[in-house]
C-alpha positions as CSV (number, residue, x, y, z in Angstrom):
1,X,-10.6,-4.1,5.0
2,X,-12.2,-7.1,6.3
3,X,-11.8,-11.0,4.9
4,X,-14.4,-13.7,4.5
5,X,-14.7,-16.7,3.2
6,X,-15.3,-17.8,-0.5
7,X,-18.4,-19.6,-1.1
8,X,-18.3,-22.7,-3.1
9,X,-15.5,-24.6,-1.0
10,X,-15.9,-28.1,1.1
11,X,-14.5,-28.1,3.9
12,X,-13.2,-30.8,6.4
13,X,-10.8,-30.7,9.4
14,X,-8.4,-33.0,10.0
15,X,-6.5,-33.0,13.3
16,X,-5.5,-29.8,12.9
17,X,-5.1,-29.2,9.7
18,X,-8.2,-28.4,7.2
19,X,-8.3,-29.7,3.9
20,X,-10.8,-27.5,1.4
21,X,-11.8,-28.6,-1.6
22,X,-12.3,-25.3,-4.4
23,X,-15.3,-27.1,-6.0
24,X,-14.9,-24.7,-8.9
25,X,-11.6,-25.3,-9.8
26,X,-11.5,-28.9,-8.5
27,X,-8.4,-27.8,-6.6
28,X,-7.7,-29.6,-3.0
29,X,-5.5,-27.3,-0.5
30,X,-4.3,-28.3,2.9
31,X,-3.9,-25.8,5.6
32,X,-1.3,-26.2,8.5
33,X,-2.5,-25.5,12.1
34,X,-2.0,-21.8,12.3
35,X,-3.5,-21.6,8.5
36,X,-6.3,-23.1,9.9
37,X,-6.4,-21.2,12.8
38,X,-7.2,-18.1,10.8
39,X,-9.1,-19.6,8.3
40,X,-11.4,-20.1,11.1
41,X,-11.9,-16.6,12.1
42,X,-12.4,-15.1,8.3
43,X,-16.1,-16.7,8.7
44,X,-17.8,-13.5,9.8
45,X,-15.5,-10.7,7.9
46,X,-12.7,-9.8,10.1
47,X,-9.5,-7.2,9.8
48,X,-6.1,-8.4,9.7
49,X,-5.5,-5.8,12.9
50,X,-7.9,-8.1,14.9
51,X,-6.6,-11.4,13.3
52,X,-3.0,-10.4,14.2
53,X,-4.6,-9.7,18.1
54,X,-6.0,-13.3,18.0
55,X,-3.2,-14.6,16.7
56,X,-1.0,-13.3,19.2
57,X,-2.9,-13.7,22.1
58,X,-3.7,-18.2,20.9
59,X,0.0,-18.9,19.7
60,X,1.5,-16.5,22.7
61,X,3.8,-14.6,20.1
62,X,4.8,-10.5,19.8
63,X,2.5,-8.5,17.8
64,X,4.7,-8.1,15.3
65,X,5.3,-11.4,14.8
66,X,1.9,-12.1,14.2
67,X,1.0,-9.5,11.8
68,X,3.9,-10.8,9.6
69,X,2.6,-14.7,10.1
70,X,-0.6,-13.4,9.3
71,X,-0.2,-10.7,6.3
72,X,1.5,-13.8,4.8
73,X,-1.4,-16.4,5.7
74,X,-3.9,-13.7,4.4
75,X,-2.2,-12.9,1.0
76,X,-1.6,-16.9,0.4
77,X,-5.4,-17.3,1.0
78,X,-6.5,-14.2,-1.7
79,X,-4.4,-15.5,-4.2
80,X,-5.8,-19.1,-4.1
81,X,-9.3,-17.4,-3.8
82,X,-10.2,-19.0,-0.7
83,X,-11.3,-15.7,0.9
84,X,-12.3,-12.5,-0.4
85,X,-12.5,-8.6,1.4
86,X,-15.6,-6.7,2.2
C-alpha cells in the first residue's frame, strides 16, 4: 500500500513544524518535526516499509522503532484525511 497526499489542503511550514489547513472542513492541524518529516515523503505515494527506512536512517533510530513511530504517524494522518492509499 502506498500513501499520498490529500488534495484540497494549504500548506505552510513553520520551523519545523507544518501547519495544513483542510480547506474542506476548515480544520487547521499542526504537525511536530517528525510528523512533518513524513508528511513530506507521502508527496509521490510511498510504502510505510520505505517510510520506516527513511525514518530510521534521518532520526538515527532501530527499525523497529521506526515502523512503530511511523504506523502511528501514518494512521493519525488517514484518520484526519490528510493522506490517502493508492
Amino acid at each position: 500500500m502506498q500513501y499520498r497526499k490529500r488534495e484540497n489542503l494549504t500548506v505552510q511550514s513553520v520551523d519545523e513544524e507544518t501547519l495544513i489547513l483542510d480547506l474542506d472542513s476548515n480544520h487547521i492541524h499542526q504537525l511536530n518535526p517528525t510528523a512533518s518529516f513524513i508528511w513530506e515523503l507521502c508527496g509521490g505515494g510511498i510504502s510505510v516499509d520505505r517510510l520506516t527506512e527513511l525514518f530510521a536512517e534521518n532520526y538515527d533510530i532501530d527499525g523497529k522503532t521506526a515502523r512503530v513511530d511511523v504506523e502511528n504517524v501514518v494512521r493519525q494522518l488517514l484518520d484526519l484525511g490528510l493522506i490517502k492509499t493508492d
